[in-house]
C-alpha positions in Angstrom: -17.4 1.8 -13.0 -16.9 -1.6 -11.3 -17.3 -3.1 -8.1 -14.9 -3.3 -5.1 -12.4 -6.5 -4.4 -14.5 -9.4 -4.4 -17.7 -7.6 -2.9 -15.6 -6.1 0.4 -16.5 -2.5 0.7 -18.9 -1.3 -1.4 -17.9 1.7 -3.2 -17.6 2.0 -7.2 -14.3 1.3 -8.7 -12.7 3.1 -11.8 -12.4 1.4 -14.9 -8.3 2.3 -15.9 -10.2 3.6 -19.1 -12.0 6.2 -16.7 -11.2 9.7 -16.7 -10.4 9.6 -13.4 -7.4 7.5 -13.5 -5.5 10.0 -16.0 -5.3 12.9 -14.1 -3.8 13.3 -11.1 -6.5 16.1 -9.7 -9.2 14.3 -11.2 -8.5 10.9 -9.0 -8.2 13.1 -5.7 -11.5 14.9 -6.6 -12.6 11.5 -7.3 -11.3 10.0 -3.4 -12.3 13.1 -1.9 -16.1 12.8 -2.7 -16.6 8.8 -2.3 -17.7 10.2 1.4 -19.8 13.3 0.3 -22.3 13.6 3.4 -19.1 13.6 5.7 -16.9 15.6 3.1 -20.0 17.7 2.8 -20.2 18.4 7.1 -16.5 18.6 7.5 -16.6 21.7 4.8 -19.5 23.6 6.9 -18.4 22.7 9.6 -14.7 24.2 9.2 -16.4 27.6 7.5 -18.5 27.7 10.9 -15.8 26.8 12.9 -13.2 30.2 11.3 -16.4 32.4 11.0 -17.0 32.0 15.1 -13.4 32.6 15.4 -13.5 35.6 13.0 -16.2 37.8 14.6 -14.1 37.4 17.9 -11.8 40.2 17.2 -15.5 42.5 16.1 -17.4 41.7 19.1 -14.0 42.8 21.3 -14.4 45.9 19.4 -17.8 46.5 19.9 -17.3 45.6 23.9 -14.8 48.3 23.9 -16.6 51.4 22.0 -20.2 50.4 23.6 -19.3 49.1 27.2 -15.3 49.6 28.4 -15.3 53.5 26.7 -18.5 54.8 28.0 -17.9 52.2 31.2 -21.4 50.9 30.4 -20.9 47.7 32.8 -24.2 45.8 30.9 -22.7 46.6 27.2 -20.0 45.1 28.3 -20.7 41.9 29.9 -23.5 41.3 27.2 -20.4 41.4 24.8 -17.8 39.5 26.8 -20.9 37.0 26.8 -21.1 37.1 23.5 -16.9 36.1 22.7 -17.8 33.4 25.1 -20.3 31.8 23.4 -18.4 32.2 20.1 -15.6 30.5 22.2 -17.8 27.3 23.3 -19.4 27.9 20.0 -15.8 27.2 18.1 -14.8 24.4 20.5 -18.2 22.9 19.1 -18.0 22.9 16.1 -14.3 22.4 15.7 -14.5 19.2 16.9 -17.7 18.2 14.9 -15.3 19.1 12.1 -12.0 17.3 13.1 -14.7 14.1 13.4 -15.9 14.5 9.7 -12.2 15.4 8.4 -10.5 12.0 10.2 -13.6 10.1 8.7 -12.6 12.0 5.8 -9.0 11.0 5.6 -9.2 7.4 6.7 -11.4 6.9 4.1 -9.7 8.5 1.0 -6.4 6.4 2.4 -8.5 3.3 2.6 -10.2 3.6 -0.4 -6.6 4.4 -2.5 -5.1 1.2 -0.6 -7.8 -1.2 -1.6 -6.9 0.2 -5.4 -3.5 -0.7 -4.7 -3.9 -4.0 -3.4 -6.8 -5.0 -6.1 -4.0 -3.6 -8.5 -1.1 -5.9 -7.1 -4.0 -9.0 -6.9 -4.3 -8.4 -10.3 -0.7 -8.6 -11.6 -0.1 -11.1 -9.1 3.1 -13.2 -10.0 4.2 -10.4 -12.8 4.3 -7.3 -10.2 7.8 -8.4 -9.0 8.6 -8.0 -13.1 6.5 -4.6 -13.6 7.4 -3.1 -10.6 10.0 -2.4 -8.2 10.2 -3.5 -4.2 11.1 0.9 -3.6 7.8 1.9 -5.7 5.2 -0.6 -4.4 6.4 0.3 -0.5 6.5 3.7 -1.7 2.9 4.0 -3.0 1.3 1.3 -0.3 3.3 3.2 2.8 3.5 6.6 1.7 1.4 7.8 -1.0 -1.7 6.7 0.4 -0.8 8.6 3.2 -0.2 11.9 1.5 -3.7 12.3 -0.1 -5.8 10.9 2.9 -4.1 14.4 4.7 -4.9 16.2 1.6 -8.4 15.2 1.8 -8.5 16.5 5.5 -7.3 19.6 5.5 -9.8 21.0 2.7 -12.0 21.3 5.9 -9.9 23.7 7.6 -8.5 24.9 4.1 -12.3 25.8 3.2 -12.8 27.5 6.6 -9.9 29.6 6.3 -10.8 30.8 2.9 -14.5 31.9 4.1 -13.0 33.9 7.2 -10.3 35.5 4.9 -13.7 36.7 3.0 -15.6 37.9 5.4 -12.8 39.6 7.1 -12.2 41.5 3.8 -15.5 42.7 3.5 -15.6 44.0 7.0 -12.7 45.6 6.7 -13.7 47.3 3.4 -17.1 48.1 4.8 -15.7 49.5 8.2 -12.7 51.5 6.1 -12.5 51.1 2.7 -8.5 51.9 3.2 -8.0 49.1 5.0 -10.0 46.8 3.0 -8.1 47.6 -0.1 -5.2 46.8 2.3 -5.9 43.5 2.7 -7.8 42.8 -1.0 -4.1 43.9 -2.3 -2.2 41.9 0.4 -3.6 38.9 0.4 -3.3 37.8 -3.4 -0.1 39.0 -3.3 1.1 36.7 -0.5 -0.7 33.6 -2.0 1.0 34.2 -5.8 4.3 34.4 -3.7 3.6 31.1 -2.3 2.2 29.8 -4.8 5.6 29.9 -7.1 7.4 28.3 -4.2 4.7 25.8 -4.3 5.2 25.1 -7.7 9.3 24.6 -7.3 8.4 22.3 -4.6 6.0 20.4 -5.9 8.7 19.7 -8.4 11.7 18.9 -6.1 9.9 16.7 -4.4 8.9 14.6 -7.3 12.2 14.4 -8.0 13.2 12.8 -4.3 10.8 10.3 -3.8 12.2 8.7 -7.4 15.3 8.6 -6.3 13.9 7.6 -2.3 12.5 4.9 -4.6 15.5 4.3 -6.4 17.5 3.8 -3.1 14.9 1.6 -2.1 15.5 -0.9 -4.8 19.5 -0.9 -4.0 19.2 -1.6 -0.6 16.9 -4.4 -1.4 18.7 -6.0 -4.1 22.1 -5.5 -1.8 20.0 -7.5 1.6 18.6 -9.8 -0.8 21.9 -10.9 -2.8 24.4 -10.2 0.7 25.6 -13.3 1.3 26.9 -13.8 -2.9 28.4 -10.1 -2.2 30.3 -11.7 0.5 30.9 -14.4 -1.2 33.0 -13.0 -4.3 34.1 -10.0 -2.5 31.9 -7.0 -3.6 30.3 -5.7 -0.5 32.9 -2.7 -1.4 31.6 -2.0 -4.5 27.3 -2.2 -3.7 28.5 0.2 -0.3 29.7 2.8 -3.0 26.9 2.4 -5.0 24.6 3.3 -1.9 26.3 5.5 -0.5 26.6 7.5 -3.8 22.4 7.3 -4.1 22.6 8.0 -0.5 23.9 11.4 -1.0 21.9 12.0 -4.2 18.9 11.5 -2.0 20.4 13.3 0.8 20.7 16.9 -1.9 18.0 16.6 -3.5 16.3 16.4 0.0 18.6 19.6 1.2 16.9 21.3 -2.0 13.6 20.6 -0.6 14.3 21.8 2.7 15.4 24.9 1.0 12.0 25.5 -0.5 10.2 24.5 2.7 12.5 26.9 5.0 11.7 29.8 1.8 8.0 29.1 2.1 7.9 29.4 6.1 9.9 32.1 6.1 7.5 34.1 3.7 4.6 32.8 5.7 6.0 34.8 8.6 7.5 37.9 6.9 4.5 38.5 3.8 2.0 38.3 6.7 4.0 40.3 8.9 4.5 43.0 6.9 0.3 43.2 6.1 -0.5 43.6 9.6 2.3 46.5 10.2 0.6 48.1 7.9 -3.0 47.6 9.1 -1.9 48.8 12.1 0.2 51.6 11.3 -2.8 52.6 8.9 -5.6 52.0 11.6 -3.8 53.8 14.2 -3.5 56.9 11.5 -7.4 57.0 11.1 -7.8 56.6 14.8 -6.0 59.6 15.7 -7.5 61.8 13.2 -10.8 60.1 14.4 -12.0 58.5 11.2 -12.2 55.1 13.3 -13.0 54.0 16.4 -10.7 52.4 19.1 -12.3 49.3 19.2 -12.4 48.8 15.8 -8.6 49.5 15.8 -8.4 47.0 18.3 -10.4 44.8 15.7 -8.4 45.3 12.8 -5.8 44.4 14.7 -7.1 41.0 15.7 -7.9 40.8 12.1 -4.4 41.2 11.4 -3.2 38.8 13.7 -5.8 36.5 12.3 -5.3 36.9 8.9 -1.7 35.8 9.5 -2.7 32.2 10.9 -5.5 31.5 7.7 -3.0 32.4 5.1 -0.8 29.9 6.7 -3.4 27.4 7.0 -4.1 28.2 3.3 -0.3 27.5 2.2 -0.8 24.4 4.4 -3.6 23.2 2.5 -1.7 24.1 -0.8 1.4 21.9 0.4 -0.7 19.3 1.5 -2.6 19.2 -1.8 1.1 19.3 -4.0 2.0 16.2 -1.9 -1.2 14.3 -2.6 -0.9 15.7 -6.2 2.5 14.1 -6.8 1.2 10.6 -4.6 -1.6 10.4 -6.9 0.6 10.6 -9.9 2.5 7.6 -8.4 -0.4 5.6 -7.4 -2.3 6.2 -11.2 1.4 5.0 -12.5 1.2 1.8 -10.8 -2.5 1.7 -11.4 -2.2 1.9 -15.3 0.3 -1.7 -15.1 -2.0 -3.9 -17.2 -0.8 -7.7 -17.0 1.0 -9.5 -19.7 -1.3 -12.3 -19.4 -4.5 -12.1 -20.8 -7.1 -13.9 -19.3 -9.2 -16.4 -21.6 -12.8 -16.6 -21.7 -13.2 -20.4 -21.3 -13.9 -22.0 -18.1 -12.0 -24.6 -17.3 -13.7 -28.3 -17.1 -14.8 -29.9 -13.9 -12.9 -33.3 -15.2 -9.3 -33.9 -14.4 -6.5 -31.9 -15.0 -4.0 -33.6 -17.9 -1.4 -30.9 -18.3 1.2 -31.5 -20.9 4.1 -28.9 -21.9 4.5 -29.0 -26.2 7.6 -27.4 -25.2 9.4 -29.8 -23.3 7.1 -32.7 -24.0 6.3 -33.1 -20.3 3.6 -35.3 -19.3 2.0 -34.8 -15.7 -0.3 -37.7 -15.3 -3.1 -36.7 -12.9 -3.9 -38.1 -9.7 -0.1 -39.3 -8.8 3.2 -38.0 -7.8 5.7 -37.2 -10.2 9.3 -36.0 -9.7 11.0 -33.7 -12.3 14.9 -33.5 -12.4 15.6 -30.6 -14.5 19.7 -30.2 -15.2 19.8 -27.0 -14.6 17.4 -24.5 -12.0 16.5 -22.4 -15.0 14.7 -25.5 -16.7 12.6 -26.0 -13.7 11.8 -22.4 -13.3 10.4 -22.5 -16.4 8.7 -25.4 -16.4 6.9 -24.3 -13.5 5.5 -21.3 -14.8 4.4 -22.7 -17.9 2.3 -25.6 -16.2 1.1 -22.6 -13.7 0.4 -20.5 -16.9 2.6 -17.4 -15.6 3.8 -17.4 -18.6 2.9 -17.9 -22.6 2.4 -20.0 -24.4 1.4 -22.1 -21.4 1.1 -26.0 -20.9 -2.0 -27.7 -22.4 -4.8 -29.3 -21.0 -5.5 -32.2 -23.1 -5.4 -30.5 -26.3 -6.3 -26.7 -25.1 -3.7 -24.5 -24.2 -4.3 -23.5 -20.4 -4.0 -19.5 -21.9 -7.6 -20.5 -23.0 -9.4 -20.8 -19.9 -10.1 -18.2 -17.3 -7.0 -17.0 -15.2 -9.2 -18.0 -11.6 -9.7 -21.4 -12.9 -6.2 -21.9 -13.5 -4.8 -20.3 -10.8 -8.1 -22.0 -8.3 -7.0 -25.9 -9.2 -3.0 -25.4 -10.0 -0.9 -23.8 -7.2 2.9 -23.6 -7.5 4.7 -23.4 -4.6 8.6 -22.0 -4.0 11.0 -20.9 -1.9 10.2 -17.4 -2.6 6.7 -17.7 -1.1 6.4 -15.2 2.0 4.6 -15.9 5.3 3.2 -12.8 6.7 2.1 -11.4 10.2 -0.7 -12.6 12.2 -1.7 -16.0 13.8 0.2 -19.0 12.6 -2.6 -21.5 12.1 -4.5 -18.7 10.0 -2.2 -17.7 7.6 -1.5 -21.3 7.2 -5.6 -22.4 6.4 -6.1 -20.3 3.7 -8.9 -22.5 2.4 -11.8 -20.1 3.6 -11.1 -17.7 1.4 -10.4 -19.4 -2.0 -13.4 -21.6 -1.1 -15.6 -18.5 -0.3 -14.8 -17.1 -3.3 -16.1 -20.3 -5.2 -19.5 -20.3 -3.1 -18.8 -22.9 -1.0 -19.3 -23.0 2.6 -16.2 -23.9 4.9 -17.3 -22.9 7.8 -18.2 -26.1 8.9 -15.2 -27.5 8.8 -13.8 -25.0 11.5 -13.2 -25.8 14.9 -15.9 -23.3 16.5 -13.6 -21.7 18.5 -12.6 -17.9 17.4 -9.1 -18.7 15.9 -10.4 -18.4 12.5 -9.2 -21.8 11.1 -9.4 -25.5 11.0 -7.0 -27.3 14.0 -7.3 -30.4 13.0 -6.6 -29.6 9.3 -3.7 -27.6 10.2 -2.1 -30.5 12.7 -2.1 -32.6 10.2 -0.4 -30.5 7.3 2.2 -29.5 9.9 2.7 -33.3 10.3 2.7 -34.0 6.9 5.4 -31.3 6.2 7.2 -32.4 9.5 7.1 -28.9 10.9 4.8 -30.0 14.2 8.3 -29.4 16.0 7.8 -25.9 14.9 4.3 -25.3 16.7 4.7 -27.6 19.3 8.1 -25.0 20.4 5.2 -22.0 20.1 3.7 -21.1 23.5 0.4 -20.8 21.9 0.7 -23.8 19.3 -0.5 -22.9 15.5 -2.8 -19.8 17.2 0.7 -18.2 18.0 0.9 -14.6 16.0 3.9 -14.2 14.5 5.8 -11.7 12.8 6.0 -12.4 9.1 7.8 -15.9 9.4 11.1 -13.8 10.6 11.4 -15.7 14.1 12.1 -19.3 12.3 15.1 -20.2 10.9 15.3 -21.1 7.5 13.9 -24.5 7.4 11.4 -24.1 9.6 10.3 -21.2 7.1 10.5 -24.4 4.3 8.2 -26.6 5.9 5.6 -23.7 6.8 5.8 -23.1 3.5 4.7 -26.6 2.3 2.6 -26.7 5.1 0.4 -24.0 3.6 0.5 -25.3 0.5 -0.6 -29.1 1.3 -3.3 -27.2 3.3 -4.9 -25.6 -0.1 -5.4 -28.5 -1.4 -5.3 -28.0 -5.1 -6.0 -30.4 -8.0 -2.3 -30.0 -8.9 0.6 -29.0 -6.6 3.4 -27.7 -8.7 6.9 -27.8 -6.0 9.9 -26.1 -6.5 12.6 -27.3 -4.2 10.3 -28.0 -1.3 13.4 -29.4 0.8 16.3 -27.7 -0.6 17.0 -26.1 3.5 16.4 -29.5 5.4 18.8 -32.0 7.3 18.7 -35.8 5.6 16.4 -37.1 8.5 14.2 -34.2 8.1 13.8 -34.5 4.2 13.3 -38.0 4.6 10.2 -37.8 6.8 8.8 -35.1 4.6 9.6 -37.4 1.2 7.7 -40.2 3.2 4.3 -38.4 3.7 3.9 -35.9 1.1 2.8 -39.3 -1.0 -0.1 -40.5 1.5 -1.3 -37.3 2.1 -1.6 -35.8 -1.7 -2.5 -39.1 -2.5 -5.4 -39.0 -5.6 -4.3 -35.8 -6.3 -1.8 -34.5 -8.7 1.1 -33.3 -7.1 4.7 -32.3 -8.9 8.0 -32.0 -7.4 10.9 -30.3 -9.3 14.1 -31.5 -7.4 17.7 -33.4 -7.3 16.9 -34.8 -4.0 17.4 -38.8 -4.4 15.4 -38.3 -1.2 12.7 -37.1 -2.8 12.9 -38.8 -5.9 13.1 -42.5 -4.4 9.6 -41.9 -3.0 7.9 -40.3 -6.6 5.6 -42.6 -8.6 7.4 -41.4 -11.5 10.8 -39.5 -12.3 11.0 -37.2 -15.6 14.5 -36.2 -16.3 14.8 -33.0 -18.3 17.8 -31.9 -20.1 18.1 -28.3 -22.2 14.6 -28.0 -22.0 13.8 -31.3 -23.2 12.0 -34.3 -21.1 14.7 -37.1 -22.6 14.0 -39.9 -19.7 11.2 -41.4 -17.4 10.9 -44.1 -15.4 11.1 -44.6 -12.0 14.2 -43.2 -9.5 16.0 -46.3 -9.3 16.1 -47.3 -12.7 17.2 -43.5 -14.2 20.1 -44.2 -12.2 21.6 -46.2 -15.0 21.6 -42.9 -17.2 25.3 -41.4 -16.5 23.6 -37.7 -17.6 20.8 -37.9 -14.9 23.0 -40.0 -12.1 25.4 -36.8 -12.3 22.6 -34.5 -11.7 21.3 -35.8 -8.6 24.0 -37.8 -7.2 26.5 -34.4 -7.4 25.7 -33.7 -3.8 26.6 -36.7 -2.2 29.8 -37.3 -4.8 31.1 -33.9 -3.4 
C-alpha cells in the first residue's frame, strides 16, 4: 500500500498490483471500510433505527388486546406511550444514521476521485492518448458518484435486513403459519429481483459505453467544427450523432424497461404477501387461534415488510451501479504510462539538451528560435526535448529517459496552445509556483503578498506585462483576483497570452514554446517578441515558430527541414536561404 497524492489526505493507497484493484467488489469493499468507525455507527445505527420502527406495529397490538379490548385506560396509554417513544426514538437515531451514511458517502466519492486524479497526474501528457474525453468525464463525474450512494445505502440496506429478521421470527413465534408465510415469501421476492438485477446490471453496462462513446463524437465534432464547416461535412458528423444518439437513446429504453419490471414487482410480489397475511390472519382470528391486535400487527407487518423489501432492491440497484462504476474506474486505474521513469536524478548544473535525432542544439541560458517546415516537425521536437516521448533529447551525453520523470518535467516546461486555464481566481491559477516549489521543499511563502489571494501580485503584474496581457486584467473588475470561469470569457488571444503568462510565471530552467503568438495582431506580437527576451533572460527559453516577429528578436534561429536541423544563424542572415525565407515569409507573401 502507498501513500496519498503528495501527503494530502492521509489514507493508504492501492498498489495496481493489489487485490483490490482487480475486482470490482473487492475495490467497493475496500472504499467502503477506509471510514470504519463511521461505516461501523451508520450500520447500528440503521438496524436500530428499522428495529424501533418494527416493534411499532407489536406494541399497537399489545395496546389493543391489553388496553382498547378490555378498555383498560392505563394499558393503554402506557402503550401509546410506548409507540411514542419508539417514534422520538426512530427520529433519533435516524438522523444519527443519515449523519454517519453522508460522511459515509462523501468519503468513498472522495477517496475514488483522489484515485482518479492521482491516476490522470500520473499519465499526465499520455492520458489524452490512453483515454478518451467521454470516459475520463464519465468516471470523474459519474462513477464516483454511483459508489459514494452505494456506500450509503448499506446503512439503511443493513437496517432493513435486521427488521425483515426479526419480523420473521415474531411472526413464526406468534403463528408459525404466518411465519412460514413470510420465510417462503420473502426469498422468493428477492430471487425475482434479483434476475432483473442481473439483466440490468448488464444493460446498463452496455449504455454508459456507448454514453461514452457519444461523448467522444460530440467532442471531436465541437473540437474540429470550424474544419467541418470549412470542407462541408457538418452533414455527415450530424448523422453520425444522431445515429449514436438513438443507439444510446434504445439501449436507454431497454433499461427503463428493466427498471419499470423491477418497480412493478416491487409493488405486486409484496402486494400479493400481505393479501395473504391478511387473508390468513383474519382466518385464525375468527376461529380464535389469534388475537385481534395481533392481526392488526401482522398487518403492520405486512405493510412494513413491503417498504424493507424495497429498500432492499434499492440497496441491490444501488450496489449494481457502483459495481459497474468500479469496473470503469479500475479500467482507467490499470492505464500504466508508456514512459518509464529513470532512476537517476537529474544534476543541479545546467541543462545542455541536444536531440541525436534532429541534431538540435539548445544552448542554455539564451533564446533560441526554431523554424520547423512543417507543424508536425515542431510537435515532435517538442516532446522529445520535454521527454513525452522515447527516445528523448540528451543531456550532455545522457539521454533525459535516464533521469527521474519529476526532474525532467520540474526544470523543462513546454508550453502550447492546447494548454487549458481552469476556474477560480485569475492571479492563482496563473502563480502556480507554490505548489511545484512546495513539492521541492522550498518555502514560497514569502514571496506572497500577505493578503489572502493566495499568490504573488507583483510576480503576476509583471508576467502579464511581459506577455502583454495587463489589458486583460486591467478590463477585470477585480484585477488578476477576478474568478473566472475556465478561461471561456476571453477571446482567443487573450486566452494566448494567459497562457504564456503562466508559463513565464513557472519559471523553469528551460521554456519549450509552441506557437506562443500564433492568435495575436502584428502590434501585439511585437510587444510580446520584445520582452519575452529581458524577462527569460539567463534562462533557457525555446520558441518553435514562423513568426519573423518572433524570430528577429531570438539570439539564435535553427531552421529544421524533414526532421533535420540543416541551418543556424541568426534571423536576418537565414533569410538568404530560399528554403527557410519560404517558410516564414509565406504569410506576408500571401
Amino acid at each position: 500500500m502507498r501513500k496519498a497524492l503528495g501527503g494530502h489526505g492521509h489514507f493508504p493507497v492501492p498498489d495496481p498490483g493489489d487485490p483490490v484493484t482487480t475486482s470490482p467488489v473487492r475495490f467497493l469493499v475496500w472504499l467502503a471500510t477506509r471510514h470504519r468507525g463511521s461505516l461501523a455507527l451508520a450500520t447500528v445505527f440503521g438496524v436500530l433505527c428499522t428495529l424501533a420502527q418494527a416493534l411499532v406495529p407489536v406494541a399497537i397490538g399489545f395496546g389493543i388486546d391489553r388496553g382498547l379490548l378490555p378498555r383498560d385506560r392505563g394499558a393503554l396509554l402506557v402503550w401509546g406511550g410506548v409507540v411514542l417513544l419508539l417514534g422520538v426514538f426512530q427520529a433519533v437515531v435516524g438522523t444519527l444514521r443519515d449523519r454517519a451514511s453522508t460522511t459515509n458517502r462523501f468519503g468513498a466519492a472522495y477517496r475514488a476521485t483522489q484515485l482518479v486524479v492521482r491516476q490522470a497526474t500520473e499519465l499526465g501528457a499520455e492520458l489524452p492518448r490512453r483515454a478518451s474525453t467521454g470516459s475520463v468525464v464519465g468516471v470523474s463525474a459519474m462513477d464516483v458518484g454511483y459508489l459514494g450512494t452505494a456506500v450509503e445505502g448499506t446503512a439503511r440496506g443493513s437496517g432493513a435486513i435486521a427488521s425483515i429478521l426479526f419480523a420473521s421470527v415474531f411472526m413464526l413465534v406468534t403463528s408459525w403459519q404466518l411465519g412460514l408465510v413470510v420465510l417462503v415469501g420473502v426469498p422468493l421476492i428477492a430471487a425475482a429481483v434479483a434476475r432483473l438485477m442481473r439483466l440490468l446490471h448488464g444493460r446498463q453496462e452496455r449504455m454508459r459505453d456507448r454514453q461514452g462513446a457519444l461523448t467522444d463524437l460530440s467532442v471531436d465534432i465541437i473540437d474540429g467544427l470550424r474544419v467541418l464547416r470549412g470542407i462541408g461535412g457538418e452533414d455527415v458528423y450530424g448523422r453520425r450523432y444522431r445515429d449514436a444518439s438513438q443507439g444510446v437513446r434504445a439501449e436507454g429504453v431497454r433499461v427503463a424497461v428493466t427498471v419499470a419490471d423491477i418497480a412493478f414487482l416491487r409493488v405486486l410480489l409484496p402486494g400479493a404477501l400481505l393479501v395473504a397475511i391478511v387473508w390468513l390472519g383474519a382466518y385464525q382470528v375468527s376461529t380464535d387461534r389469534l388475537e385481534p391486535g395481533l392481526l392488526v400487527a401482522f398487518y403492520g407487518y405486512a405493510v412494513f415488510l413491503t417498504q424493507q423489501l424495497g429498500q432492499i432492491t434499492t440497496m441491490l440497484d444501488q450496489l449494481t451501479r457502483a459495481t459497474v462504476a468500479a469496473s470503469r474506474i479500475l479500467g482507467f486505474l490499470a492505464l500504466k504510462p508508456e514512459l518509464p521513469s529513470g532512476t537517476r536524478p537529474l544534476p543541479d548544473e545546467s541543462l545542455r539538451l541536444h536531440d541525436p535525432e534532429s541534431d538540435l542544439t539548445v544552448p542554455p541560458g539564451r533564446l533560441l528560435g526554431v523554424v520547423c517546415a512543417t507543424d508536425g516537425d515542431a510537435r515532435a521536437l517538442a516532446d522529445r526535448i520535454g521527454r513525452y516521448v522515447d527516445p528523448a533529447a540528451r543531456n550532455g551525453k545522457t539521454p533525459l529517459s535516464a533521469y527521474r520523470t519529476e526532474d525532467v518535467r520540474g526544470r523543462v516546461l513546454v508550453s502550447d496552445n492546447g494548454a487549458t486555464l481552469f476556474s477560480g481566481r485569475l492571479g492563482t491559477e496563473l502563480d502556480i509556483r507554490d505548489a511545484r516549489d512546495t513539492s521541492r521543499g522550498n518555502d514560497v511563502g514569502d514571496s506572497r503578498d500577505g493578503g489572502d489571494t493566495g499568490f504573488d501580485r507583483a510576480a503576476v503584474l509583471s508576467a502579464l506585462e511581459a506577455a502583454s496581457a495587463g489589458d486583460v486584467t486591467d478590463a477585470l473588475p477585480d484585477g488578476p483576483a477576478q474568478e473566472i470561469s475556465g478561461g471561456r470569457e476571453f477571446s482567443g488571444g487573450q486566452q494566448q497570452r494567459l497562457r504564456l503568462a503562466r508559463a513565464l510565471l513557472a519559471d523553469p530552467e528551460v521554456l519549450v514554446l509552441i506557437d506562443p503568438t500564433n492568435a495575436l495582431d502584428a502590434h501585439t506580437e511585437g510587444r510580446v517578441a520584445g520582452r519575452l527576451g529581458p524577462y527569460r533572460e539567463g534562462r533557457t527559453t525555446v520558441v518553435f515558430t514562423t513568426s519573423p516577429i518572433l524570430l528577429a528578436h531570438a539570439e539564435r534561429v535553427v531552421f529544421v527541414q524533414h526532421g533535420k536541423a540543416v541551418a543556424e544563424g541568426d534571423h536576418l542572415s537565414l533569410l538568404a536561404d530560399p528554403a527557410y525565407r519560404g517558410v516564414v515569409t509565406r504569410e506576408v507573401t500571401a
